[in-house]
C-alpha positions in Angstrom: 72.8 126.6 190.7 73.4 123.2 192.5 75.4 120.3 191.2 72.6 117.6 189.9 73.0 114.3 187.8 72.4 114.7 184.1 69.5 113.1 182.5 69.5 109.8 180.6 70.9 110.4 176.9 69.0 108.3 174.4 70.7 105.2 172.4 70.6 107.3 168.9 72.1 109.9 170.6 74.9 107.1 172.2 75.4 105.7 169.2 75.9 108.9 167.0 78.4 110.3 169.7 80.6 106.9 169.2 80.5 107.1 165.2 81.7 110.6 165.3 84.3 109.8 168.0 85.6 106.7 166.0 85.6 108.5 163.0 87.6 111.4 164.2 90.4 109.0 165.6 90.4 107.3 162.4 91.4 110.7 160.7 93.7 111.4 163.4 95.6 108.0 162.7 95.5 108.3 158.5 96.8 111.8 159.7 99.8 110.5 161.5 100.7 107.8 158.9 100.9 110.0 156.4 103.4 112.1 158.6 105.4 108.7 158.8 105.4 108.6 155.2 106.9 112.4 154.7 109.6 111.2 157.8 107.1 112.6 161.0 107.4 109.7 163.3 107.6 111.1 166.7 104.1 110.3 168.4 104.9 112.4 171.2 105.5 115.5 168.7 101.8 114.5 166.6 100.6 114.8 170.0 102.3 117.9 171.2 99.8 120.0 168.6 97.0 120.7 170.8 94.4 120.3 167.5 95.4 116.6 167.3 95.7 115.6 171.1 92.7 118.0 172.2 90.6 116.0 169.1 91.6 112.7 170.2 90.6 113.5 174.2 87.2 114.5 173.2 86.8 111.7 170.8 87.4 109.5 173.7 85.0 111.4 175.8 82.1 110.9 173.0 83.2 107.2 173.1 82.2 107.2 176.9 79.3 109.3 176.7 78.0 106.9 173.9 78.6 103.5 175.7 77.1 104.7 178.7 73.5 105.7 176.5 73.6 102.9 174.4 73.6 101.0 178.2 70.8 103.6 178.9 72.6 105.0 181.9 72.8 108.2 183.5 76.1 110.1 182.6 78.4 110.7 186.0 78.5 114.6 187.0 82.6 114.4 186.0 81.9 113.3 182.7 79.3 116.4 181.9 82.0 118.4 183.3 84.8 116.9 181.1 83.1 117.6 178.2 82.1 121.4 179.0 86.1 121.6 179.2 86.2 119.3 176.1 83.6 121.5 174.1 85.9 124.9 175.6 88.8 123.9 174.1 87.8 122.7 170.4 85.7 125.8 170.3 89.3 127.6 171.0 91.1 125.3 168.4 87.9 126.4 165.6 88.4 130.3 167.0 92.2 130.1 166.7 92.5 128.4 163.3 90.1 129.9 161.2 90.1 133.7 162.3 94.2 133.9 163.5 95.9 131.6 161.8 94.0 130.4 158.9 95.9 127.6 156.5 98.9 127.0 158.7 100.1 123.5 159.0 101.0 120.4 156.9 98.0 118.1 156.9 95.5 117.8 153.7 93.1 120.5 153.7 90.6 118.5 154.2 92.2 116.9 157.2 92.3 120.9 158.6 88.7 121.0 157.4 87.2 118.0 159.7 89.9 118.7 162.4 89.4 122.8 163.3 85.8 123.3 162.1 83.8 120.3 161.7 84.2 118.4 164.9 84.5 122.0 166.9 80.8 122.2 165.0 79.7 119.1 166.1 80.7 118.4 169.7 79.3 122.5 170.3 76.0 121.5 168.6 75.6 118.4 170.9 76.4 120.7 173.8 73.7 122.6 172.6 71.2 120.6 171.6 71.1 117.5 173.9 70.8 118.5 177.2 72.1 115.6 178.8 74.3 117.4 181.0 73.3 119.4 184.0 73.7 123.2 184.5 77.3 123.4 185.6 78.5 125.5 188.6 80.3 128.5 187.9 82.5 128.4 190.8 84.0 125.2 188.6 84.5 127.6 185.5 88.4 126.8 186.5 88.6 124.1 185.4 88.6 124.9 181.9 92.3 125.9 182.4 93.5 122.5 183.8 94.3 120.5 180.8 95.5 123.4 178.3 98.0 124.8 181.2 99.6 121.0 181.9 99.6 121.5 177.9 101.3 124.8 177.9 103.8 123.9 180.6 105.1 121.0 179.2 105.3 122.4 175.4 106.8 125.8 177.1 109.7 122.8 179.0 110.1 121.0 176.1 110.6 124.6 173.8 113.4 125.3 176.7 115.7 121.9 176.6 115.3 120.6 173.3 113.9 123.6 171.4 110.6 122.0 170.0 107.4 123.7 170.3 104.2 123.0 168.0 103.3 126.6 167.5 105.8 129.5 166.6 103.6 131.4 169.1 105.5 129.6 171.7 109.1 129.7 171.0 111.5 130.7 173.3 112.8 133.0 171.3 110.0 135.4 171.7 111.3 135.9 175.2 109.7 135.6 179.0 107.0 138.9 178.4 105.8 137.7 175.2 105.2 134.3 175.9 103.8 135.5 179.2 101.2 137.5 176.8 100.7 135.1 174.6 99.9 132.2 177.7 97.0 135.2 179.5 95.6 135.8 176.1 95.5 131.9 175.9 93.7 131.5 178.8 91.4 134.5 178.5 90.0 133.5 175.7 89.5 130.0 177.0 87.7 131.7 180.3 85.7 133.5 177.8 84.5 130.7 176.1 84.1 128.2 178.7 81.7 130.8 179.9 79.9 130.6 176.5 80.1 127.0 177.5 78.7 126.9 181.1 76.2 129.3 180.0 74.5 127.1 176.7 74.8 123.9 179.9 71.2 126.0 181.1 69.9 126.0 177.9 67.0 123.3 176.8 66.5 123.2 173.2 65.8 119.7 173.4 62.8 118.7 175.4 63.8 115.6 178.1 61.2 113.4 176.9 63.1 113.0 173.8 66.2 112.0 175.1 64.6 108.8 177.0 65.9 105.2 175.5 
């Protein structure tokens, strides 16, 4: 199916997407102050977990999306696609937290709560539900990978020279063929769901007349 513009999203819809956005960053920051507080400081290391810097780009994303309804414009094709990837990969942060490694980690459970099932819930029900995004092209299904492989390499460099990695999944220890594993499983899984993804982008469970300013 063609690339095509996606229709107008409606000012509720705008301004939900920006109170969700801002609140997630909000828990993000607490998040990271309470790490200072227990000795954390490293920003690049908060950032490193791909939960907190995948939460924070899609916050951002909603923060567009929502200024450009609440202007009651029509999104740019790049955005929808940004945020099929953006919807892919907090749907693999919900898929690998709560059924492979439930409970791990040092944030408040309720921090874990709003972080790996709440806002995964959320930004997939608005994928579902508002169709203000076109079908996307499968022969762009790729790009699903872009982000979380730049993610992977640089955790994989930074595991190598100063032997930090977010994940124990990823140490270096674990040696070339298990981290090879572990990387294709990675990435099947987010093939997998960004098809899920692409696919729900051709459902209409909202009529377009609704989503009008």
């Amino acid at each position: 199916m063609p690339d095509a513009p996606a229709p107008v999203p409606s000012r509720a819809v705008g301004l939900t997407r920006i109170v969700v956005g801002l609140s997630v960053i909000t828990v993000l920051v607490h998040t990271y102050l309470l790490g200072i507080s227990a000795g954390r400081t490293s920003l690049i290391d908060y950032f490193g977990y791909f939960t907190n810097l995948t939460s924070l780009l899609t916050s951002a994303l909603l923060l567009a999306s929502g200024a450009i309804a609440l202007r009651g414009r029509r999104h740019p094709l790049w955005l929808s696609y940004a945020r099929g990837v953006a919807v892919t990969c907090m749907l693999l942060v919900a898929v690998i937290y709560n059924l492979i490694v439930p409970g791990t980690g040092s944030a408040p459970a309720w921090v874990s709560a709003v972080l790996h099932a709440v806002f995964p819930l959320l930004v997939a029900l608005d994928w579902l539900l508002i169709r203000d995004r076109p079908p996307l092209a499968w022969r762009h299904l790729w790009v699903v990978t872009v982000y979380p492989l730049v993610w992977i390499v640089v955790v994989l460099i930074r595991g190598a020279t100063d032997g930090w990695v977010p994940y124990g999944f990823l140490l270096p220890s674990h040696g070339p063929a298990v981290l090879a594993a572990h990387v294709a499983g990675l990435l099947a899984a987010l093939l997998a769901l960004g098809a899920l993804v692409w696919l729900a982008s051709r459902f209409r469970l909202v009529r377009r007349k609704q989503l009008g300013p």
